[in-house]
NUBA-317297 format. One record per residue (C-alpha): residue in three letters; x, y, z. Coordinates in pm, whole numbers, plus 50000, padded with zeros to 5 digits. Example, Ala and Ser with C-alpha at 12.3 -4.5 7.8 and 13.67 -1.06 7.14 Angstrom:
! NUBA-317297
ALA512304955050780 SER513674989450714 
! end
This chain:
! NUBA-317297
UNK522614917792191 UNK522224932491854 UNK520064957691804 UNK520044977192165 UNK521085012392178 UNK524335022692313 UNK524815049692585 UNK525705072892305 UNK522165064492174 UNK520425067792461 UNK521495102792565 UNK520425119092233 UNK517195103092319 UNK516915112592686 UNK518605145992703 UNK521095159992874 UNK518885168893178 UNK517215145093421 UNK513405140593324 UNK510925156693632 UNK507845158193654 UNK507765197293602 UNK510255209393342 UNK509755204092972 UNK512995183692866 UNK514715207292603 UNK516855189992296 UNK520595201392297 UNK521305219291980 UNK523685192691847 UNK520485168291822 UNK519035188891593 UNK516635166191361 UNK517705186591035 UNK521305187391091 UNK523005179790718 UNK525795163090813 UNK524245134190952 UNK524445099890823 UNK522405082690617 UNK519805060790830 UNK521045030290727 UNK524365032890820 UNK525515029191137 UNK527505046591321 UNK531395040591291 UNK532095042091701 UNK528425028191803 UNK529484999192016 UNK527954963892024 UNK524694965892212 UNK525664938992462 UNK528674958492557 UNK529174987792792 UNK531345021492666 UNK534355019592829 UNK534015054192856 UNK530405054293020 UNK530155082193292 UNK528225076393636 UNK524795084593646 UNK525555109993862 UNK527645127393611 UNK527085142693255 UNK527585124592936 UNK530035122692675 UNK528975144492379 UNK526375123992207 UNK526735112291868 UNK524215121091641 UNK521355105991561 UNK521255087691192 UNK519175107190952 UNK518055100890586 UNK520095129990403 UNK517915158590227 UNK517795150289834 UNK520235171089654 UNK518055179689313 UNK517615214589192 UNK514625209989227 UNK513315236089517 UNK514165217189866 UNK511025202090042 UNK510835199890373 UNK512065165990512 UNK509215140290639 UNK508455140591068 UNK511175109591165 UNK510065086591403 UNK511175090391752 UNK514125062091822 UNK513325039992123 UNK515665023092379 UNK514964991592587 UNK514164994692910 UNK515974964493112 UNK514964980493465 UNK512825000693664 UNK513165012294015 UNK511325035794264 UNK513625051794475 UNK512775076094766 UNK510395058994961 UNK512675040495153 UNK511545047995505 UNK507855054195457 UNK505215038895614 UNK503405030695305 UNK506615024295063 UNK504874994794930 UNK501305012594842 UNK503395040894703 UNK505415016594490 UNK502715000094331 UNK500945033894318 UNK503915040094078 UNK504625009393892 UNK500655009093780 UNK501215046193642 UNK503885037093394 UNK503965018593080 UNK507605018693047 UNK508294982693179 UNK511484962393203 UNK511384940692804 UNK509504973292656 UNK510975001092403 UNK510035033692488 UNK510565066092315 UNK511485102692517 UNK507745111292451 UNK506575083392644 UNK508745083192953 UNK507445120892986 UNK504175107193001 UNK505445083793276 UNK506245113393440 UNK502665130893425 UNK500925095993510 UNK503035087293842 UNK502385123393949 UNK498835125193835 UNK498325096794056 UNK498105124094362 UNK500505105694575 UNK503395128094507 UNK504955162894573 UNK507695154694324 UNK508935126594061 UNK512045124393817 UNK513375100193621 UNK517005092193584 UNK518085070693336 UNK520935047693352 UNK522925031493074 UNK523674993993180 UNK524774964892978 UNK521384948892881 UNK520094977892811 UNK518375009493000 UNK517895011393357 UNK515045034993492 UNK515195048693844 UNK512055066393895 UNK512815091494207 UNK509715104094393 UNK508795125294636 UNK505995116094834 UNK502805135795011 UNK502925136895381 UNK500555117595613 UNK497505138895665 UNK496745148796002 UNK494425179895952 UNK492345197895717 UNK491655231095776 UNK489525253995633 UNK489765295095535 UNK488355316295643 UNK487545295595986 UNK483555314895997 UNK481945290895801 UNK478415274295771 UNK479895239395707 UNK480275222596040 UNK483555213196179 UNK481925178096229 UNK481135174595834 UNK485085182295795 UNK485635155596032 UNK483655130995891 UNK484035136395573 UNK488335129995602 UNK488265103695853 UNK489275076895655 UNK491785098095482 UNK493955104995849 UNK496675086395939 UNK497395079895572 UNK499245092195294 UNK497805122395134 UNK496765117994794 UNK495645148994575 UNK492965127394403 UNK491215111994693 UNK491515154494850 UNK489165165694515 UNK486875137594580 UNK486275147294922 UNK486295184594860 UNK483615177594603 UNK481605158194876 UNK482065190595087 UNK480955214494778 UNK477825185994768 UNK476955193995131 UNK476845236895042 UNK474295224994771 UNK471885205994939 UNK471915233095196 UNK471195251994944 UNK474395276894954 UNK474615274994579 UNK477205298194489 UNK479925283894748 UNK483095269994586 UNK485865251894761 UNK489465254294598 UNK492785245994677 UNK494745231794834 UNK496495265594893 UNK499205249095132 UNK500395214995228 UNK502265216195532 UNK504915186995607 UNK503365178095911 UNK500475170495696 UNK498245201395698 UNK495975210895428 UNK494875244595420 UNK491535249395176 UNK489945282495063 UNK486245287095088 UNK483825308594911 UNK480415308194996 UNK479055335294835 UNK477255366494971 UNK474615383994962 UNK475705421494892 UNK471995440394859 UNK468575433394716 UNK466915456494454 UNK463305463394374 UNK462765465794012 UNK459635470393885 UNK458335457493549 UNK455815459193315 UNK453545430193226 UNK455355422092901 UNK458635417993196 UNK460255448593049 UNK461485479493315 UNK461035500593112 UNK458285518492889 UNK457865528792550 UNK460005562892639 UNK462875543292804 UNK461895555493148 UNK462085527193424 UNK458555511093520 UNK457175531993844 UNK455455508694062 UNK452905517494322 UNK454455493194620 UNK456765507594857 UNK460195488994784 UNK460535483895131 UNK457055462395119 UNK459365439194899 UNK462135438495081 UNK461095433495410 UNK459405399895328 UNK463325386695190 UNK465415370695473 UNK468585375595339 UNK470305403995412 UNK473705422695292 UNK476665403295432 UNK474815371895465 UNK475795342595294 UNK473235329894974 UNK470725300995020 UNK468555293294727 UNK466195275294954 UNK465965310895157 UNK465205333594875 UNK462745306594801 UNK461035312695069 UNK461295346895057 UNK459635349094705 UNK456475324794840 UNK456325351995103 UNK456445377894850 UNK453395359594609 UNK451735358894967 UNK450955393594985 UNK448815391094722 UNK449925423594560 UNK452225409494281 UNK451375384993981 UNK455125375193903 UNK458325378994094 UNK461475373393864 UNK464775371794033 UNK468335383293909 UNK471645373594101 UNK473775404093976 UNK478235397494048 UNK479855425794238 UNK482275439993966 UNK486105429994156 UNK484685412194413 UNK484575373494319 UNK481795354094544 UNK479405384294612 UNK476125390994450 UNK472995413194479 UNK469645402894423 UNK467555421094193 UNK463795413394192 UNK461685418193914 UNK458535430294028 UNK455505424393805 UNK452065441594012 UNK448415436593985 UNK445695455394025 UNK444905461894403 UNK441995483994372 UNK438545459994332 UNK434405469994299 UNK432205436094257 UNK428635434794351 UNK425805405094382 UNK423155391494523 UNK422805365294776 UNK420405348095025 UNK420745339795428 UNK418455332595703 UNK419365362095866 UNK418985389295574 UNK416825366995348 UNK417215379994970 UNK420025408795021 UNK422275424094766 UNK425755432894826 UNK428155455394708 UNK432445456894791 UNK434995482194704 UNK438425474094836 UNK442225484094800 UNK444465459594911 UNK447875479294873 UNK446595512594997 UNK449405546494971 UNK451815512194842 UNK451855501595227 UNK450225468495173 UNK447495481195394 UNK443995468995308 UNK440945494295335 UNK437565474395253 UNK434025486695227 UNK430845458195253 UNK427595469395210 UNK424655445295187 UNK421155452795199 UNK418565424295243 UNK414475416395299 UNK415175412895675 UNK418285436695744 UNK421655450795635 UNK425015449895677 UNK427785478295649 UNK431405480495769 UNK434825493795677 UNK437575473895788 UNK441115486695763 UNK444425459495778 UNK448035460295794 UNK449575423295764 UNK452595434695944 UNK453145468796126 UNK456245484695987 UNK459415474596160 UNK457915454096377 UNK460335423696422 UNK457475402496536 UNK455495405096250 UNK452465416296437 UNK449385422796232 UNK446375451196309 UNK442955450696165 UNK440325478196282 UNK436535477296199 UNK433855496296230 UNK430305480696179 UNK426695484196120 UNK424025459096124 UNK420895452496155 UNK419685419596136 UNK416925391596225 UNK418705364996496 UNK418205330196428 UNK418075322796799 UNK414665340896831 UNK412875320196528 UNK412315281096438 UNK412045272996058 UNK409185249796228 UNK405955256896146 UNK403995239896465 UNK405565228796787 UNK404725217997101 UNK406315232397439 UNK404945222697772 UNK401925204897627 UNK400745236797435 UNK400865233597069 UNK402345268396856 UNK401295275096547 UNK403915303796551 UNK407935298396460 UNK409575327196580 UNK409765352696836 UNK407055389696763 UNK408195424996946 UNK405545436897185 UNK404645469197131 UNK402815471097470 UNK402325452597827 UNK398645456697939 UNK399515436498232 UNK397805402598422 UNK394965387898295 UNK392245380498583 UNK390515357198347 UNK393555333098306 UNK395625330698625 UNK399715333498490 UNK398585349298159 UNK399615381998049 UNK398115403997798 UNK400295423897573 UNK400095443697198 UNK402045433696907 UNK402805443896596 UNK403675405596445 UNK406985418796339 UNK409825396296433 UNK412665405996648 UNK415625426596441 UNK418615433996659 UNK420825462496540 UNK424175462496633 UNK426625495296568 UNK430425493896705 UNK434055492096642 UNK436615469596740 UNK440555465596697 UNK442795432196719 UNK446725428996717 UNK447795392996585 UNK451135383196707 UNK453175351396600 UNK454975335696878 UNK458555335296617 UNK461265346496921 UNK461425381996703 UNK462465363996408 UNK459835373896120 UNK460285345095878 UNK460365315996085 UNK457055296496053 UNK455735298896400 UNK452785279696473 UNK451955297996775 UNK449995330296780 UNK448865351897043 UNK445475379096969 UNK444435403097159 UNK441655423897099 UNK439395454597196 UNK435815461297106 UNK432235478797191 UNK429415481897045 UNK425825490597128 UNK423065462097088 UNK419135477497027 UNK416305455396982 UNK413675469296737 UNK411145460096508 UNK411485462996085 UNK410575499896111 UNK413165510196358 UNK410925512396664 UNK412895501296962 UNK411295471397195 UNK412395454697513 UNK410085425097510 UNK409075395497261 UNK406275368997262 UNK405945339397137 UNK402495322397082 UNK400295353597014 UNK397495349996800 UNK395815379696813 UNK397035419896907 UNK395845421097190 UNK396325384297361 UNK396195365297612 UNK399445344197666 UNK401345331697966 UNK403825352098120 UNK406675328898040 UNK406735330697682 UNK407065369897704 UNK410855377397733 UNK413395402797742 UNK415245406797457 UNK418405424097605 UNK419795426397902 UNK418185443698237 UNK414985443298010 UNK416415477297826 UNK415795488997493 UNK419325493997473 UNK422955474897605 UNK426445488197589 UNK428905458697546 UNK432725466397625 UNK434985437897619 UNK438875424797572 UNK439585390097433 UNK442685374397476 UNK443065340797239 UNK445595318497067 UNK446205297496753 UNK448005269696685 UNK448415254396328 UNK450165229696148 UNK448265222195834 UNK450295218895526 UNK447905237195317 UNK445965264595441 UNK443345262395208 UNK442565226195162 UNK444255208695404 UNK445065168595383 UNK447515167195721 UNK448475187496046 UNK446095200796329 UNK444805232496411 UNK443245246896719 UNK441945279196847 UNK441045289997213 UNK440005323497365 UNK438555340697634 UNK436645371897615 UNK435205392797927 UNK432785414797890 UNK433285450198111 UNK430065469598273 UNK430285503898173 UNK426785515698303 UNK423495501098443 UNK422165484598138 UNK425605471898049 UNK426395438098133 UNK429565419998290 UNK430175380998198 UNK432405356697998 UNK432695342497706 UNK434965309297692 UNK435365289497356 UNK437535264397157 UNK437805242796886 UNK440445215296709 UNK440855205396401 UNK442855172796288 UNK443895158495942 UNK444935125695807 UNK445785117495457 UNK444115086595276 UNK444035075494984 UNK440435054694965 UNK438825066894688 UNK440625067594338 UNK437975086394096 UNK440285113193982 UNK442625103593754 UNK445565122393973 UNK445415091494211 UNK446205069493937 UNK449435078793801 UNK450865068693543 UNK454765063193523 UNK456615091893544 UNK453615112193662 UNK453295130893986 UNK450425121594203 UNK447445148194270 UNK445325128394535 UNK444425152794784 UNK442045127795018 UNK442035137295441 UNK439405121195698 UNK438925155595902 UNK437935157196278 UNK436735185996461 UNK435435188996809 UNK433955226096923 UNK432895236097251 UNK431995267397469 UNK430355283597746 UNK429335318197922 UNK430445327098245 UNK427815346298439 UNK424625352698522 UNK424125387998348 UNK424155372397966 UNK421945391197689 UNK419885365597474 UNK421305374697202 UNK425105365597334 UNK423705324797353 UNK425305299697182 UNK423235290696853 UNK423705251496701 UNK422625239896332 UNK422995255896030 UNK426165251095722 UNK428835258295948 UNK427485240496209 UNK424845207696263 UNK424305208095881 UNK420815186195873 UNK419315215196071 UNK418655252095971 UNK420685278396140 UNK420565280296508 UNK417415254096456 UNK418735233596664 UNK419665244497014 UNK420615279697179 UNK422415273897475 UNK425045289497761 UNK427495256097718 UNK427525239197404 UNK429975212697207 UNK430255203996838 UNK431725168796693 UNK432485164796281 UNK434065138096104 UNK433995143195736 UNK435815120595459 UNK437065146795143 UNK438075132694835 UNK439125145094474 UNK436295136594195 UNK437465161293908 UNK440455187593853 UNK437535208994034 UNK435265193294150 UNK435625172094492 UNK432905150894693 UNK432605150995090 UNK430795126195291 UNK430315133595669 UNK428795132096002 UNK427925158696251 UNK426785161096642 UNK426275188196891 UNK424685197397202 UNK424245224297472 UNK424225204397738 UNK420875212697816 UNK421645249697851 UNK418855262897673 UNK417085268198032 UNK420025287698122 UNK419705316597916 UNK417105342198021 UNK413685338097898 UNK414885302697779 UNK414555313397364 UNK415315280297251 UNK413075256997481 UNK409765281597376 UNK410415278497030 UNK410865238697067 UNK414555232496986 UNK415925203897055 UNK419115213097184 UNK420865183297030 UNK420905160996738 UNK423055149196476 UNK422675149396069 UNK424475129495819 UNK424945143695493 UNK427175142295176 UNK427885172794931 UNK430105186094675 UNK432865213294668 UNK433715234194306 UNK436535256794316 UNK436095289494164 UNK438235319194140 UNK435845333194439 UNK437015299694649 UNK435375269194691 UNK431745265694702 UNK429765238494862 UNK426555220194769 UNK425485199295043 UNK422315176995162 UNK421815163495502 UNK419255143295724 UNK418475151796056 UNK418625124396311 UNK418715096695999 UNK415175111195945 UNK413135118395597 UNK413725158095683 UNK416325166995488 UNK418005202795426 UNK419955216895140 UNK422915237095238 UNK424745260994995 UNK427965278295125 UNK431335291795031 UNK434605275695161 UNK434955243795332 UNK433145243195643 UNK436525238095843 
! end
């Protein structure tokens, strides 16, 4: 055929050399585009044989060619003129009359692989294709991943060029293994993620896919600096070895900063901070030699905002210089204040009108220990104590917790007064509410058989209190600080000396109820003893042993999860006037997200906004009892008040030995601050009241049970939540106003 390039034409093209798929093909220097002595491009050359027609002389594949003739070229121009440079030619192209893949004759897959092949090329038998192009032949069939190794050998024949692509193919995979063997990806991820690879011809393509998926399994983890590479050997057998990085942790650094975020100050000195470094450090998880999780130091910075001592944490992953893969963590620490004085003044049943005063450092010597000073004076009483905490006793690998606290107080007990102002007990109508000291018994009176007559001074019963206790806190985490245990075991000590007096001081042993007059007649059951053994003073010694249990996913203002709280405490006689009994009590809490109510705007989101619906129907059932027969009065049970039967003043409802508690209450959002509750409580003391000597709450007429309905709103302030609440008690037109801070569970 006319027109088709001889062998002579071809090997100019082609090049001496066989193309592979990893040497560059170099041109022999006789091919030379700018040789001078070639012909002009028109004319042919004088030996070129017909196109149709083999060279006699044509040498075996196998064999090198005959020196190639050279290519036509268009002559430079021969002016005197200064020579230009001669325009790029166009690469000449020969037809391809064949192609065949050779190599793969006794593989299991020789038909895959062939096609595999075939669809890489664009060299095709009819086609013209230029040296350029059958290079990128090459690249294509070996960037299809199923071979070690591909040349292409061209043969002359007599309709034109025949292509025999060799190739080299990858073995069968059997294994994958990975380096170093220590790794956090499980062996049955590997497994899984190449079983549909084994058995089967390994292709380098389908090997970065599924290393990828592997690199995608570190990252959800959240090992974010782990790389996978390789392969870094192939085996025959069908082996692949891959090299793993994961990245590790090397140290963590405490830097301290200013509030602008600079470390250091107008002098370039670096920031000083107050905190201990190790007060940082010991709340991160990850430790030298440990492999980085982003979800980890995640946590570990929440634990670090936890403390409360810091108002921004910034964090820095610095590289090892020459050691690819390891990292330290610097953290940016940015503190706040930790030293606090606020005053104010405040109103209680117990103090009435009081005023109140705080001074507190929460990151005392930098130890994170908390040293607190309350003072609160009031019409009725006062209040003093200094309370000393440390969240977590230094290298303690349980995280265990101590608080100490020393108190004074001095205060009126609900349990000896009714916000009534009349009563009626046994058919005798009071026209007190609340329980007077008697200054003096003047023993029976012979007019009234049962009466007694006694002195009083109409002051109402104070009982000061003045003691100490210490608790240990320790979460049930198997010794592992930062797992989120939601067991917890306390334990605590305490004593304290109990005195009931009058407003001046004076102490008394007995109260009355029902006096009119100083002196009176009244019956000898409504004069009792207000401590134990009748004596103006009690020692109480005790040990309670309790535990916790929580789940809540918010501690503040929980929408799901359970809580609940039991403990014992016993009560040790230390002396004659010091009593021995129990005290037993409990109380769970459950949560369950709704969404009924859709006032706030948050429950209505719009597209692409996230939904802030914080709705919960809340349950919580209390109950509790005292073991023994030597109780003080003022150890009874008291129900109503705001944390309590809400429709009822405090302790205004029953003061009992046994009592139990019910609450349902429906919480939903109404502004970004402001939130509405509706609920329902109910207690009882099992009618107790008789149980506790002198019976306090049967002579001032409580009930000792009821219930009260009641809705109320909750603001949150930068002081926490305060409530505004109104309930009925027993569905009746008595209703009480309730003010309080926090939710009431």
């Amino acid at each position: 055929m006319a027109g088709l390039l001889s062998l002579k034409d071809v090997w100019p093209l082609m090049g001496a050399a066989l193309l592979s798929a990893t040497p560059a093909l170099a041109q022999p220097a006789s091919q030379q585009v700018d040789n001078p002595s070639a012909e002009p491009a028109t004319q042919a050359p004088a030996t070129q044989a017909p196109a149709t027609q083999a060279p006699a002389t044509q040498a075996p594949a196998s064999q090198a060619p005959e020196p190639a003739q050279p290519i036509p070229q268009t002559p430079f121009p021969t002016q005197a003129a200064p020579v230009a440079e001669p325009a790029a030619k166009a690469e000449p192209k020969v037809l391809i009359a064949e192609v065949a893949i050779e190599g793969l004759q006794d593989h299991p897959e020789r038909e895959r692989l062939e096609l595999a092949a075939y669809a890489a090329m664009a060299a095709t038998p009819g086609s013209r294709v230029t040296r350029n192009e059958l290079q990128t032949d090459l690249s294509a069939i070996y960037a299809s991943g199923w071979f070690s190794d591909v040349r292409i050998q061209p043969v002359d024949g007599p309709l034109g060029v025949r292509l025999v692509v060799v190739v080299v193919a990858n073995p069968v995979l059997q294994q994958v293994k990975l380096d170093p063997a220590d790794l956090k990806l499980p062996e049955q991820v590997v497994k899984d993620t190449f079983a549909a690879d084994y058995g089967k011809t390994l292709n380098l393509n389908t090997l970065q896919t599924r290393m990828q998926e592997l690199q995608r399994w570190y990252a959800d983890q959240g090992y974010s600096l782990a790389r996978i590479t390789g392969p870094s050997r192939v085996s025959p057998e069908g082996v692949v070895e891959l090299l793993v990085r994961q990245g590790t942790v090397e140290g963590v650094e405490v830097q301290f900063l200013n509030k602008e975020g600079s470390a250091t100050n107008d002098k370039g000195e670096p920031i000083r901070g107050k905190t201990k470094p190790w007060v940082v450090t010991r709340e991160v998880s990850l430790r030298p030699g440990q492999v980085f999780n982003r979800r980890e130091l995640e946590e570990d910075i929440k634990r670090i905002y936890g403390t409360g001592l810091f108002s921004d944490v910034k964090v820095t992953l610095k590289p090892v210089p020459a050691e690819p893969g390891k990292v330290v963590i610097v953290l940016g620490i940015v503190e706040q204040s930790s030293g606090s004085l606020s005053g104010g003044l405040g109103y209680s049943q117990s103090q009435g009108v009081f005023g109140q005063i705080q001074l507190q450092d929460s990151n005392l010597f930098g130890r994170a220990w908390d040293l607190g000073t309350n003072i609160s004076y009031g019409q009725y009483g006062g209040l003093g104590d200094i309370t000393f905490t440390d969240p977590w006793i230094k290298d303690n690998k349980y995280r265990t917790s101590f608080r100490a606290r020393f108190f004074f107080s001095r205060e009126v007990p609900q349990l000896f007064q009714n916000e009534n102002n009349s009563f009626t007990y046994e058919l005798q109508n009071f026209n007190g509410s609340d329980f007077d000291v008697v200054t003096d018994r003047l023993g029976p009176d012979p007019a009234i058989p049962g009466n007694e007559r006694v002195r009083t001074n109409f002051d109402t019963v104070a009982i000061q209190r003045i003691g100490a206790n210490v608790q240990f806190v320790r979460p049930l985490n198997g010794g592992n600080p930062y797992k989120k245990a939601p067991w917890s075991l306390i334990l605590s000590f305490g004593g304290q000396e109990v005195t009931p007096m009058d407003f001046s001081g004076s102490k008394y042993s007995y109260g009355v109820v029902g006096a009119a007059t100083s002196p009176d007649s009244v019956p000898a059951n409504q004069i009792i003893c207000l401590a134990f053994n009748c004596a103006s003073e009690n020692q109480l010694v005790s040990f309670r042993v309790g535990a916790t249990y929580s789940t809540l996913n918010d501690p503040r203002n929980p929408t799901k999860g359970n809580f609940l709280s039991i403990g014992t405490e016993q009560f040790i006689s230390v002396g004659e006037n010091s009593p021995t009994f129990n005290r037993v009590r409990g109380s769970f809490t459950h949560y369950i997200p709704v969404e009924w109510l859709k006032i706030f705007k948050g429950c209505r989101p719009k597209p692409g906004e996230t939904k802030d619906c914080k709705q919960a129907l809340a349950f919580q059932v209390s109950a509790g009892s005292l073991v023994g027969s030597d109780i003080p009065p003022y150890e009874a049970f008291c129900l109503g008040g705001g944390n309590s039967v809400r429709g009822y003043y405090d302790c205004d409802l029953g003061v009992g030995k046994s009592f139990a508690e019910a609450t349902i209450e429906y919480r939903f959002p109404i502004f970004s601050i402001i939130s509405g509750e509706i609920f329902f409580d109910a207690g009882t003391t099992f009618g107790s009241q008789a149980d506790i000597p002198g019976n306090p709450g049967g002579l001032l007429g409580k009930k000792g049970e009821g219930y009260s309905p009641g809705v109320g709103l909750i603001v949150t302030t930068p002081v926490g939540p305060l409530r505004l609440e109104v309930a009925t008690q027993d569905f009746s037109s008595d209703w009480r106003f309730n003010l309080g801070v926090g939710w009431k569970f």
